[in-house]
Each structure stands twice: as C-alpha cells, then as structure tokens.
C-alpha positions in Angstrom: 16.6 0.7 -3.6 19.3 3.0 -2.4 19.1 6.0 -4.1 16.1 5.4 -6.6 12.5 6.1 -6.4 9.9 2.8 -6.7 11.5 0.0 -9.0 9.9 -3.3 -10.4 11.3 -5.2 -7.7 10.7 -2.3 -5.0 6.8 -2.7 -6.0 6.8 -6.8 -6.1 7.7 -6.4 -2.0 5.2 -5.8 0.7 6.6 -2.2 1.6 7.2 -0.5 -1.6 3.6 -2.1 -2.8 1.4 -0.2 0.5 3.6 2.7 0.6 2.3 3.0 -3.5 -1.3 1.8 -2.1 -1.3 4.0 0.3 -0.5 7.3 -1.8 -2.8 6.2 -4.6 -5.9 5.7 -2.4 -4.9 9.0 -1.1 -4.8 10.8 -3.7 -7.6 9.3 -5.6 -10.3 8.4 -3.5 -12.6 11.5 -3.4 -12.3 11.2 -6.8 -13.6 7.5 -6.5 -16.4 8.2 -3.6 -18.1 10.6 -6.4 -18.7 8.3 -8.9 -19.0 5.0 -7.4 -20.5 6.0 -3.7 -21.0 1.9 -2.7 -17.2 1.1 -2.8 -15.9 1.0 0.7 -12.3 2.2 0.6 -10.9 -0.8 2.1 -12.1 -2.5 -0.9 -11.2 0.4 -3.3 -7.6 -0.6 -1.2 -7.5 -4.3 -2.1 -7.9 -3.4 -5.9 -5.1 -1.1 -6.2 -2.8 -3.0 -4.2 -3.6 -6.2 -6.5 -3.2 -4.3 -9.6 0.3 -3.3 -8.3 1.0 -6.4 -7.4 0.2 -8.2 -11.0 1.7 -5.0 -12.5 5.2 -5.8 -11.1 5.1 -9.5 -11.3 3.9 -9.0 -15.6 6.9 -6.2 -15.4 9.7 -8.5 -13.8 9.1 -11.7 -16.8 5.7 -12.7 -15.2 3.7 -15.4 -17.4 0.6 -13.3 -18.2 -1.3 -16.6 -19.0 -0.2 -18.1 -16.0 -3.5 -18.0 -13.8 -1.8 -18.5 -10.7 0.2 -15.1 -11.1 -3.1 -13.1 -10.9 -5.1 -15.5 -7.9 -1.7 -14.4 -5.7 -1.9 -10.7 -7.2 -5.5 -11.1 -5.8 -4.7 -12.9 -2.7 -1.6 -10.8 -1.5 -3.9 -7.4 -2.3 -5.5 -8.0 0.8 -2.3 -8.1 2.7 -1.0 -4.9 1.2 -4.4 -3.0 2.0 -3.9 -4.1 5.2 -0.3 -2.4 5.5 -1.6 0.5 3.6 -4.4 1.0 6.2 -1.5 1.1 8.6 0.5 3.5 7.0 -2.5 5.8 6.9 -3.6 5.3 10.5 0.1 6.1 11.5 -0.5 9.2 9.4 -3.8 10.5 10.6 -3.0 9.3 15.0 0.8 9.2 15.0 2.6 7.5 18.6 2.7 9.6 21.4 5.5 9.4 23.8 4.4 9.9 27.9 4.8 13.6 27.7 2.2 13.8 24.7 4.8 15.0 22.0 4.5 13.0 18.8 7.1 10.3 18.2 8.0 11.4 14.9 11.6 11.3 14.4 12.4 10.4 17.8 13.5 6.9 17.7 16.1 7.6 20.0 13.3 7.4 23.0 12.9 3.9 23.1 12.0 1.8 26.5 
C-alpha cells in the first residue's frame, strides 16, 4: 500500500477496514444520533465496518450470491468495531510516558 491511499485489498484487511471505520463513524455520527437517537454507536460501528468488509470482498471477485461472503462480512464487523473503538480511544486518551508528555511520535522511549 506503499504510496497509495485505501485500495480493495487495503480495505479487505483488519487495519485499512477500522482505520475507514473509524473516520466514517467520525465524521458521520452526529449526523446519525439526530435521526435515529436509539442506535448506540458501537452498533452504528459494527454496520459500517461490515458494509466495508462485503464492499471489498464484492469489489475483489466476491460471489454476491454466495451467502457465506456476507455471514463473515457480518461476523468480522464486530472485530473491526472493535479496532476502530481503539483507534478512537487512542485518539481521545493518547499514552503517556512517566513524565506526563504524550507518547505521540516518540517511539524511541521504549522500556
């Protein structure tokens, strides 16, 4: 992926599929909370992340009447909300090293 922004392939793997969960929930989910106030973001989460997911797999040669294509679309969702909700709690508490600076591009201060 050297190089390019999101690709097919990029969004069929567990990192490129959160990192596009993650902005999309973002970035849409005030929008969301207004018109549907009883869907809980994680939720909101695991439906973006499996239309991704099938999104990709149709886009790479996926059988779209294959049923199994869209129960593991369904069923890895919930992994890649779960990634995505890590990405965005890195992003809201970010590591703190002993002296309480932020980690953030300081990988160099390993123990």
């Amino acid at each position: 992926m050297e190089g390019q922004l999101f690709t097919w392939v990029a969004l069929s793997t567990m990192g490129g599929a959160s990192l596009l969960t993650f902005f999309i929930v973002q970035y849409t989910k005030s929008l969301v909370d207004r018109f549907s106030r009883g869907l809980p973001t994680d939720l909101y989460a695991v439906m973006i992340a499996s239309i991704i997911l099938l999104t990709a797999q149709l886009a790479l040669g996926g059988d779209a009447s294959d049923w199994r294509i869209y129960a593991l679309a369904f069923a890895n969702g919930f992994l890649v909300a779960a990634a995505a909700g890590q990405i965005q709690r890195k992003s809201v508490d970010p590591p703190q090293l002993k002296g309480g600076k932020s980690d953030a591009g300081n990988a160099s201060n390993e123990e």
